[in-house]
C-alpha positions, -999 to +999 in steps of 0.1 A: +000+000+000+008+040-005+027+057+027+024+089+040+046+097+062+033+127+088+052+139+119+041+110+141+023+086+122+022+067+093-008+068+071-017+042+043-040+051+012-043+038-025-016+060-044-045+076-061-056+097-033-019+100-017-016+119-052-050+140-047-045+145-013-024+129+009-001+157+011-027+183+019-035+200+055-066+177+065-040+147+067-010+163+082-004+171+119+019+188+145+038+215+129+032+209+092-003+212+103+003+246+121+021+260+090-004+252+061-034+259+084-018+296+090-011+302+054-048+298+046-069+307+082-072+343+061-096+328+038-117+307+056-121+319+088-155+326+097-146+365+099-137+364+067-161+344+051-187+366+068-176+396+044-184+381+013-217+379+021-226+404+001-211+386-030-226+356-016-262+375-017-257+384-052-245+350-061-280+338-051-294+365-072-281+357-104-293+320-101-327+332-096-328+356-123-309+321-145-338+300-135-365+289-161-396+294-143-432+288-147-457+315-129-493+319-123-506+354-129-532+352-097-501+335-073-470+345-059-456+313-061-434+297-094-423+265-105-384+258-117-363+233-125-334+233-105-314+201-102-279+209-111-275+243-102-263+241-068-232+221-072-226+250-097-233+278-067-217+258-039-186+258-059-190+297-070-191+303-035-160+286-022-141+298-050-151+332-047-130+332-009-100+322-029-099+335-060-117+369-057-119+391-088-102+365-105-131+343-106-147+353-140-179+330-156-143+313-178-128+307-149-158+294-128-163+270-162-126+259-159-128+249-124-161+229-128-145+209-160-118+203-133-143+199-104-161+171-124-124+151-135-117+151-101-149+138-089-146+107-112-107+103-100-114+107-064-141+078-069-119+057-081-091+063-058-115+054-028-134+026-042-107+005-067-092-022-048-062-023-076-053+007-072-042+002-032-008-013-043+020+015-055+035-005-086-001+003-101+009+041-103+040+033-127+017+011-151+001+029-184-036+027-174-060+056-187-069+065-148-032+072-146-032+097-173-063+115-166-045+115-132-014+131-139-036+154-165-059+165-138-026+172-113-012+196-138-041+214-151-049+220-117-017+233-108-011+256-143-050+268-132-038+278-099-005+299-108-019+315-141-046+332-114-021+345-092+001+359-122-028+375-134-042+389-102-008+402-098-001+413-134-038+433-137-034+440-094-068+427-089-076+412-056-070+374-050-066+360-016-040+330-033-018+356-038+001+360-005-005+323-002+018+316-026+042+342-021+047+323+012+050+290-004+078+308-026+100+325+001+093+307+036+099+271+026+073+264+049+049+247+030+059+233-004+037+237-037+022+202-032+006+209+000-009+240-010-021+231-037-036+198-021-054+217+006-069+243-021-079+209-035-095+195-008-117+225+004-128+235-033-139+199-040-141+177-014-175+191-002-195+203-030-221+173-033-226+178+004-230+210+008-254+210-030-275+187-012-283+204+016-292+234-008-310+212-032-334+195+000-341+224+013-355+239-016-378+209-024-390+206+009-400+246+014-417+237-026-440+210-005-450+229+019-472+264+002-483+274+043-442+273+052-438+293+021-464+318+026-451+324+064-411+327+053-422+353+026-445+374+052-414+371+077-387+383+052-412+414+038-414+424+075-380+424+084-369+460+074-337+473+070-325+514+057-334+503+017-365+482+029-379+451+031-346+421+026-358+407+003-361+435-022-327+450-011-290+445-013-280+435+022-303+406+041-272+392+060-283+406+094-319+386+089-300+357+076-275+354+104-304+358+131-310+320+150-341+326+162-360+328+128-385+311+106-360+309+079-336+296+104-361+265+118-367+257+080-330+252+074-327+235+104-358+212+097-344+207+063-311+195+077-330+174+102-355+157+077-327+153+048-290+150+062-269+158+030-255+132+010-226+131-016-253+118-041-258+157-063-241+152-090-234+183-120 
C-alpha cells in the first residue's frame, strides 16, 4: 500500500488519493499542520467568510434571475427546474473566498471541468481495490493519465490566477499564499495546492444537497412558504424590506427565525449526502 509519512504517524492510502491528497493539510499534523493551516486561516475563517456575504447574496441573485420558471398570474408562487444548479453555486461560492476578482464565468467553467475530472478520479481512488498497491501508479492505465492530466491542469489553473491577479493588481486572496509558499519554505507547492484541493472539492455534493433539499421541501410545503415570505417582507432594513434590497445578511445570520427553523428542519429531515451530481 501507499505511505504517507506525517510527523508521528504513518498513514496508508491507494496511491491515487496520496496523489489528490495525501499531502494536503486535512492529513497532516503537528507543525506541518500549524504551517499550512496559518497560510490559509485568512480565507476561511469565519470573519472572513462573513464579508463576502454580500457577493454571496448576489451569487444567489443571479441564479434566480438564470432559472427557467413557470408562474401563475393570480399567485406568488413559481415552479423551476433546479437540479444541477447548486453544485454549480456551492462551488461559486467557495471559489469566490479564494480566487476573488479572479473568478470570471471562464474561470468558474474551468474549475467545474476540473471539479467534475476530479470527482470521477477521487471515486476511483476510494473505491478501486487495484489501485491500493504503489507498482499500479507506474503502469500505463487511462486513470493514470487522466491522473497526472488532472494534477497539472490543476496546478497551471492555480498559478496562471495568481500571475494575473498580480499582473492586472486585482484582488485574490491565493496571492500572499503563494508568495509564502515561494519565500518561507514552509509549505511546499504540493501541499498547497492539495489543501486548495481538498476545500474546493471535497465538499461540494454535500453542501449542494443540503441546498437542493431544502428547496424541495419549502416547494412541499405552500403554508411554510407563505409564512417565510410574510417574515422576510417584514424584516426591514434602511433600503426596505430584505428581500427587495441588497444587504439581508443581518436577517440571515439571526437564530431565532422562521428561515432559520426551515434550514434546520431541512437539515434534520434530509442529512446531506454526496449523491448531487453536475
Amino acid at each position: 500500500m501507499a505511505e504517507v509519512r506525517g510527523d508521528t504517524r504513518v498513514r496508508r492510502f491507494t496511491h491515487g488519493l496520496v496523489d489528490l491528497l495525501g499531502h494536503c493539510v486535512a492529513l497532516q499534523n503537528g507543525q506541518k499542520w500549524r504551517d499550512i493551516r496559518s497560510l490559509f486561516e485568512p480565507i476561511i475563517s469565519h470573519a472572513a467568510t462573513t464579508k463576502l456575504m454580500p457577493a454571496f447574496h448576489d451569487d444567489i441573485h443571479d441564479l434566480l434571475r438564470s432559472l427557467q420558471c413557470s408562474t401563475s398570474p393570480e399567485s406568488q408562487s413559481f415552479g423551476a427546474e433546479v437540479s444541477g444548479y447548486f453544485p454549480k453555486l456551492q462551488l461559486r461560492f467557495v471559489a469566490r473566498a479564494f480566487y476573488g476578482e479572479i473568478l470570471t464565468e471562464e474561470a468558474l467553467g474551468q474549475l467545474i471541468k476540473l471539479f467534475q475530472v476530479r470527482s470521477m478520479l477521487g471515486s476511483k481512488a476510494f473505491l478501486s481495490a487495484h489501485l491500493v498497491y504503489r507498482i499500479y501508479a507506474y503502469l500505463p492505465t487511462a486513470t493514470n493519465k487522466q491522473l497526472n492530466e488532472y494534477i497539472r491542469e490543476f496546478e497551471e489553473f492555480n498559478l496562471r490566477a495568481v500571475e494575473l491577479a498580480k499582473a492586472k493588481n486585482l484582488h485574490c486572496p491565493l496571492v500572499p499564499v503563494f508568495d509564502a509558499v515561494k519565500n518561507d519554505n514552509k509549505v511546499t507547492l504540493q501541499e498547497c495546492l492539495q489543501t486548495i484541493d481538498e476545500i474546493l472539492f471535497e465538499n461540494i455534493d454535500v453542501g449542494a444537497s443540503g441546498l437542493s433539499f431544502l428547496l424541495l421541501n419549502m416547494a412541499s410545503s405552500r403554508e411554510a412558504q407563505h409564512d417565510l415570505r410574510s417574515e422576510a417582507m417584514a424584516t426591514s432594513n434602511a433600503n426596505g424590506p430584505v428581500v427587495l434590497g441588497t444587504d439581508a445578511s443581518a436577517y440571515v445570520a439571526k437564530g431565532n427565525t422562521f428561515l432559520d427553523l426551515c434550514c434546520r428542519e431541512s437539515r434534520r429531515l434530509c442529512p446531506a449526502l454526496r449523491k448531487c451530481l453536475f
